[in-house]
N, C-alpha and C positions, 0 to 999 in steps of 0.2 A: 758930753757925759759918757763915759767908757769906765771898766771893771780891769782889774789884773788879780788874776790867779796862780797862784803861785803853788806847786806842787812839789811838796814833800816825800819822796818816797823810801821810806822806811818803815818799821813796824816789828813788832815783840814775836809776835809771831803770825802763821795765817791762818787765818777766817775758812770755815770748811765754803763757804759760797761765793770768795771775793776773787773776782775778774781781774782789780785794777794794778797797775805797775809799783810794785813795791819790791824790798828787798828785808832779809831779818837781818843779815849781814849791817854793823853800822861802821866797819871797817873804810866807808867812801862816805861817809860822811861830811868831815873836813873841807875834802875835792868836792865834793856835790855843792856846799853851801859857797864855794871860791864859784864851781861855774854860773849857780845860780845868780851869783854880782853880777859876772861877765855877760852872762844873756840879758839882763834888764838894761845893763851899758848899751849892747848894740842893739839893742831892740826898740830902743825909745824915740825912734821916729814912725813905729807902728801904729802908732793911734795919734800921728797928726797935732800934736799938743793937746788934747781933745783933755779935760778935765778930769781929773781919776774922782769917782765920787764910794767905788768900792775895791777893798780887798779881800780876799779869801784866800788864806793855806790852808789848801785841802791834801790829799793823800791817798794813804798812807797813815803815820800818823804824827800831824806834826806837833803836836803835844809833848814830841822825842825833843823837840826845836827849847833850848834855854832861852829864858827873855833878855840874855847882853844877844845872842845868835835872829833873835827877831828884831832885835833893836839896830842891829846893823843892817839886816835887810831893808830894815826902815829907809836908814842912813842912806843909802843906794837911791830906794827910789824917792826920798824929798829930794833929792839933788837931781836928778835927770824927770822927774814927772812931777806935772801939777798937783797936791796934795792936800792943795788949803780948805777946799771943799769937802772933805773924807766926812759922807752920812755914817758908813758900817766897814767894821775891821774883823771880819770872824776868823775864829782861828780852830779847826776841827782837833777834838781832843779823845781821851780814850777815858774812860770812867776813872781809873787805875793812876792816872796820870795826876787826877787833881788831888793833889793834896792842900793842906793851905800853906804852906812854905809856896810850893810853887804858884799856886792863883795868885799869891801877896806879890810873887815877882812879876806877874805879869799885868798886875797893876801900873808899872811901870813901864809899860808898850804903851803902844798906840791903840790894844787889839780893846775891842767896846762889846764883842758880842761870840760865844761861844756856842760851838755845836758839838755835843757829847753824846756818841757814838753808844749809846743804851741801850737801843736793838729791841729786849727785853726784860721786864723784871720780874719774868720766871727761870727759874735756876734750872731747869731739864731745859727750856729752851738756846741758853748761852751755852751748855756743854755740850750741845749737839754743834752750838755754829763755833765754838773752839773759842770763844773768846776770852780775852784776857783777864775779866771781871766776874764777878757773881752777883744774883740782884743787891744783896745788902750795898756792896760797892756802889754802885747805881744810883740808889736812893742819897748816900751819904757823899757822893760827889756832886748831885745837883744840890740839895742842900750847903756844903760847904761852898760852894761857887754864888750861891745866893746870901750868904753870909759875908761875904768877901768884898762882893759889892756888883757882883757879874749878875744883874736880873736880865739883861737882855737875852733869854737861852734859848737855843733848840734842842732838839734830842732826834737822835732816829730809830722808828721800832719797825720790826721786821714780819709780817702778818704770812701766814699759811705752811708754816714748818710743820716736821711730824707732832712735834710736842704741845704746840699750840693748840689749845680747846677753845673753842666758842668763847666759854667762862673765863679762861685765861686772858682772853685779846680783849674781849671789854675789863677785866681786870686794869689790863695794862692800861686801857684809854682813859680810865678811871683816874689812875694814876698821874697821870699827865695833867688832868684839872686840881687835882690834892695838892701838887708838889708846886702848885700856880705858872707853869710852866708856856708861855707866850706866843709859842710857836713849834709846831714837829713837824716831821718827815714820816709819812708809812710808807714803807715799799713789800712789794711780795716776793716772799723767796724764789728765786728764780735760780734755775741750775744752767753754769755758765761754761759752756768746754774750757778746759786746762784747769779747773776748780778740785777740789776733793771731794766736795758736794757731786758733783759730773763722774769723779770717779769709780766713788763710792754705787753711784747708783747703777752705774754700767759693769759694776761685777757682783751687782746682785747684794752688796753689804748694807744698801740702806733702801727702804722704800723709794717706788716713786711719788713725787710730788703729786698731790691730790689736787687738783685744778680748780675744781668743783670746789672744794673747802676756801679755796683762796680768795674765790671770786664772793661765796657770803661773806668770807673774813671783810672785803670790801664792804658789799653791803652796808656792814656792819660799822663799819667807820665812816661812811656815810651818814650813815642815820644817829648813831650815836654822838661823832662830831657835831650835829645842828643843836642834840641836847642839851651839850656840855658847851654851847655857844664860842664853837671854832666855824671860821670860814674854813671851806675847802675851795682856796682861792687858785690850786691847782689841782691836776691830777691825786700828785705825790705828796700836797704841803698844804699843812691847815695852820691858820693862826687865830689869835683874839684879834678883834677889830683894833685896825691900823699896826699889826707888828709882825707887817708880810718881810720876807724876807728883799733886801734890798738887791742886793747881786741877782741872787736868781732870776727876781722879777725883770730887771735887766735884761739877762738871755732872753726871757719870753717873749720882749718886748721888743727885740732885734737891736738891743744896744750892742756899740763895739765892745769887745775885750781882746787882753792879751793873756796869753798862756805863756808860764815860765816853768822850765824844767823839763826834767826826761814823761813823757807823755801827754804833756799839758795842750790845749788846743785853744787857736785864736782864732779873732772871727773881725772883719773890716764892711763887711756888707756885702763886697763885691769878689772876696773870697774866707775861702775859708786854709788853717794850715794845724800843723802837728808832728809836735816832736818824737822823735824818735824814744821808744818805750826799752831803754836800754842804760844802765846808768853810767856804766864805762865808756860807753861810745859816745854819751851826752857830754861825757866831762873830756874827753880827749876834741871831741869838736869843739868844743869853748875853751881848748888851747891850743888850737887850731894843728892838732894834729890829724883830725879827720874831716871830709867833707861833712857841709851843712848837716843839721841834727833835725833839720825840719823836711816836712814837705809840703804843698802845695794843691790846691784844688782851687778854680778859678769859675766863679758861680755864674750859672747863666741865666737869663732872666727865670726858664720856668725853674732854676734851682732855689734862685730867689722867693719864687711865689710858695712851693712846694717847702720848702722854711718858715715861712709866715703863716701858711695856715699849719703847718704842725703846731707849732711854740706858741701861735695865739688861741688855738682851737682848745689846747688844755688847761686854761686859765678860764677864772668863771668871769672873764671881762669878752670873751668868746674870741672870734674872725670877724673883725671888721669889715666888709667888703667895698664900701664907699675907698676907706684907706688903701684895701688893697686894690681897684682900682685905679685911684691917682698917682698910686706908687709904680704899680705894672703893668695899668692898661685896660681898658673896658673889657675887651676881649678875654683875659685871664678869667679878670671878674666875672661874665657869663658864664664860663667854661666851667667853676667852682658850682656857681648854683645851679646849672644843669644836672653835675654829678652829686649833689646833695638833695636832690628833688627824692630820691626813694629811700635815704634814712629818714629825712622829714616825714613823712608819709609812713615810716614804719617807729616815728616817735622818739627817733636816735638820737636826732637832732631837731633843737629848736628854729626857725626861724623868727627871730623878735627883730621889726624895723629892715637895719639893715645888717646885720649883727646874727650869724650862727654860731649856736651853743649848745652843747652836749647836755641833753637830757643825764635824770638817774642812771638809765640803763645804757645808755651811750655811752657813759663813765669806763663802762667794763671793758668796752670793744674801742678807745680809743684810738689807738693805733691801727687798728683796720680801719675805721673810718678815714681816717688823715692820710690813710696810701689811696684808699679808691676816691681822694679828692686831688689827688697829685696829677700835675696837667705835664703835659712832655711838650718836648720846643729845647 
């Protein structure tokens, strides 16, 4: 069982918040989708034969990607990876992008499940983060996709911006049960160096982010997700019963994947690797005019444990500890619940059986908990 991700980097234009490797340039286009053949070619003895059971083109935006241009990528990996088992095919798209000409053609991929990039459906909110869309768009892109015959959707909304009110974000959460929408993403705005968001605020052109606001905007998706009857099966990702996201839950779960393209990142258990965040250099190494496009990090046991309890500890299936025991050792295993004895006791953390799990208020601080449970070795 193993994932491959395939990473798109292109886009209309950029995101005042977004971090990831993209380009507006579509000028390497052509060359980017030749190297992206060439890297699945030499790469397919990275997962071992191991059964591909998910795909994801994420980005960027790969909704830029035509369906003859996904269907060839297809082409590539039925021929060098096992395919026959494919659960989920999602293909991350941009509001803007779906029209029904193009959904009709992407009936004709292999792709079964879409993630549209919504963010929000207040109109102050998307002009501040630059995006390409306006709510109306939003509303009538999930709709036409639903019409089309794509029910399997996600969306992603973006909670703690300036323009977000209280009123607004349950607005939006509201929305997302209207529109019958199966599964979303929240994430909080976060200001990322080399952003316009990072720039803006460090010359004084835009507030800073309100920390406090973002943490009740959680709260708030907390409590209102149990009403509107979503799991918050992660941190980040709530669904209706049984329509968790298949890839992701993967990573949680320390499945393999492989990463394809300029950024993308793989994962074999026993290391980890990633490509080079550059997309002329990506495509000149995949014609072998430049050294490897990747690089390497080779995991050691406590890298391994300090992996399993992050990626299990955010999921409401919690840290196994019997598993991470048998996996890495009684030892590890003491070492974990000794350092979780004083969130326990300050209610951070659950201990049920043998199984730690992030209380409500642990929710908020998860990332500090998951470093001060991290063992060295």
């Amino acid at each position: 069982m193993a994932g491959i991700y395939i990473h798109i980097p292109f886009c209309k234009q950029k995101c005042t918040y977004c971090n990831f490797h993209f380009s507006t340039s579509l000028s390497q286009k052509e060359a980017l989708l030749e190297a992206l053949h060439t890297e699945l070619i030499q790469q397919k003895e990275y997962l071992q034969g191991a059964t591909i059971d998910t795909i994801y083109f994420g980005g960027g935006t790969p909704s830029l990607l035509s369906a003859d241009e996904i269907n060839r990528l297809m082409d590539t990996l039925l021929a060098d990876y096992s395919c026959n088992s494919l659960q989920e095919f999602t293909l991350e798209a941009n509001p803007d992008d779906l029209k029904p000409a193009y959904l009709k053609s992407l009936k004709a991929t292999p792709v079964s499940r879409l993630s549209i990039g919504i963010q929000s459906f207040q109109d102050d909110d998307l002009k501040f983060m630059n995006r390409s869309h306006n709510a109306q768009e939003a509303d009538y892109a999930i709709k036409v996709a639903q019409d089309t015959g794509f029910t399997n959707l996600t969306i992603d909304l973006i909670y703690g911006s300036p323009f977000l009110s209280d009123v607004d974000w349950q607005a939006n959460l509201q929305r997302v049960q209207v529109l019958q929408i199966p599964h979303f993403s929240a994430y909080a705005l976060t200001v990322e160096e080399g952003t316009l968001l990072h720039h803006n605020i460090r010359k004084k052109l835009t507030e800073p982010l309100d920390q406090e606001k973002a943490a009740a905007q959680f709260e708030i998706l907390i409590d209102q997700a149990s009403q509107l009857h979503y799991e918050h099966y992660e941190i980040s990702n709530l669904a209706l019963k049984d329509h968790y996201a298949i890839h992701n839950t993967n990573y949680w779960r320390g499945h393999h994947y492989l990463g394809i393209g300029p950024s993308a990142h793989s994962f074999n258990g026993a290391s980890r690797r990633w490509n080079i965040a550059n997309n002329s250099t990506y495509i000149k190494s995949m014609m072998g005019l430049h050294p490897a496009a990747h690089q390497e990090e080779q995991l050691t046991i406590a890298n391994q444990v300090n992996e399993y309890v992050m990626t299990t500890l955010r999921t409401q299936w919690g840290c196994d500890l019997n598993t991470l025991g048998i996996k890495y050792g009684k030892g590890f295993k003491e070492m974990i619940v000794t350092a979780a004895q004083s969130f326990i006791q300050q209610e951070y953390l659950l201990l049920q059986g043998q199984t730690l799990l992030l209380t409500k208020k642990g929710k908020l601080i998860a990332d500090r908990i998951a470093g001060e449970l991290f063992v060295e070795g």
